[in-house]
N, C-alpha and C positions, 0 to 999 in steps of 0.2 A: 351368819350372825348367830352367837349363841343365844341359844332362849332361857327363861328362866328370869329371878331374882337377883340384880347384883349382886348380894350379899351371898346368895347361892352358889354364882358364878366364882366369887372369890373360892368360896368355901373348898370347891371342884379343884380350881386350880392348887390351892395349897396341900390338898392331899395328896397329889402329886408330886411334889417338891421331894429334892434327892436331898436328905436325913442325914449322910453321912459329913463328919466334919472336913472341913475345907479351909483353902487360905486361898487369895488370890490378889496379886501386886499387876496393878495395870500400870502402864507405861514406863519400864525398866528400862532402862539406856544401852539395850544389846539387843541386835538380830535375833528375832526367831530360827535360823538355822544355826547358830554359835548356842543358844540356850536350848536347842533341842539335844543339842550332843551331851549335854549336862544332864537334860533329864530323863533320857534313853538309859543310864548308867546306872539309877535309882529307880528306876518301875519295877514295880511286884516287889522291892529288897522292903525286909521288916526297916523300922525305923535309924535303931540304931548302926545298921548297916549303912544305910543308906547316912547317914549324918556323918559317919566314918570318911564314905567317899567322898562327900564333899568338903570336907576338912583338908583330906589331902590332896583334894584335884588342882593343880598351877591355873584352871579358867577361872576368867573374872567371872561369869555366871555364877559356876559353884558358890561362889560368896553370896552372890542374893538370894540367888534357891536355899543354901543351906537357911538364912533368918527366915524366909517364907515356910520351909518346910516345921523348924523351931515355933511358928506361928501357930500353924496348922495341929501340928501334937498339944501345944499347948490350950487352941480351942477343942478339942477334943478331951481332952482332960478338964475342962472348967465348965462348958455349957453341952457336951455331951456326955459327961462321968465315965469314959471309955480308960479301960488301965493302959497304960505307954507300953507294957512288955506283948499287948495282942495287936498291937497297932502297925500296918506296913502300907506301902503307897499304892494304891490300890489303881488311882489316875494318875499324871501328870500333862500338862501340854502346856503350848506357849502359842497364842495365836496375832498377827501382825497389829500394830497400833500405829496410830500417826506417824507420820517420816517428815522429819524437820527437815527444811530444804536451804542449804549454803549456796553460796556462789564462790567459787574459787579464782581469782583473775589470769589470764593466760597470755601468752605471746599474743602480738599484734592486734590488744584492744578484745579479745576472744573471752569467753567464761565460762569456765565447766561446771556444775551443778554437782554437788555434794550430797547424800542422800545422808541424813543420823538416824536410822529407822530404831526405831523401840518395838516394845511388844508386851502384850499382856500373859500373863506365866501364873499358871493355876495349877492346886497340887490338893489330890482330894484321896482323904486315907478312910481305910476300913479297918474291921476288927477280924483277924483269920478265927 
């Protein structure tokens, strides 16, 4: 148990807190392995590199990452004052969320189980 003043404790825990600007879309309607492919392609790239590839990548990810990523420059620019030209992805990941469960009906009275898995997709930039 910690010791201390709640108020103290807060205090602890908030100076702690990672500083750098972030965006994060929970439950996105795609695998964590299909949205990992997407954001292995954009780690370490400056910004507008990386928005390049997502423009022209044929995944459906690419399209929510690229608005996530748009997000993410854009709080970085309004409640961090960070300029868009020193700004590149410094994190990405995508870690699993709830999995909707189907029934699918089968030969002979039978039902196979459909998994819709989603995923929570986080994208956290720094200033080189």
């Amino acid at each position: 148990m910690a010791k201390g003043h709640r108020s103290q404790i807060k205090r602890e825990r908030n100076a702690q807190k990672d500083t750098r600007p972030s965006a994060k879309l929970s439950y996105a309607r795609v695998s964590v392995q299909k949205a990992c492919f997407v954001l292995d392609a954009i780690r370490g790239k400056d910004v507008d590199t990386a928005l390049a590839i997502l423009t022209y990548s044929p995944r459906y990810a690419a399209s929510i990452t690229k608005k996530l990523l748009e997000s993410a420059i854009a709080n970085a620019e309004t409640n961090n004052g960070l300029s868009r030209d020193n700004l590149y992805v410094a994190e990405c990941y995508a870690g699993q969320a709830a999995i909707m469960k189907r029934i699918r009906p089968r030969a002979q009275g039978r039902a196979y189980r459909i998994e819709k898995r989603t995923s929570h997709i986080t994208i956290i930039l720094d200033e080189r």
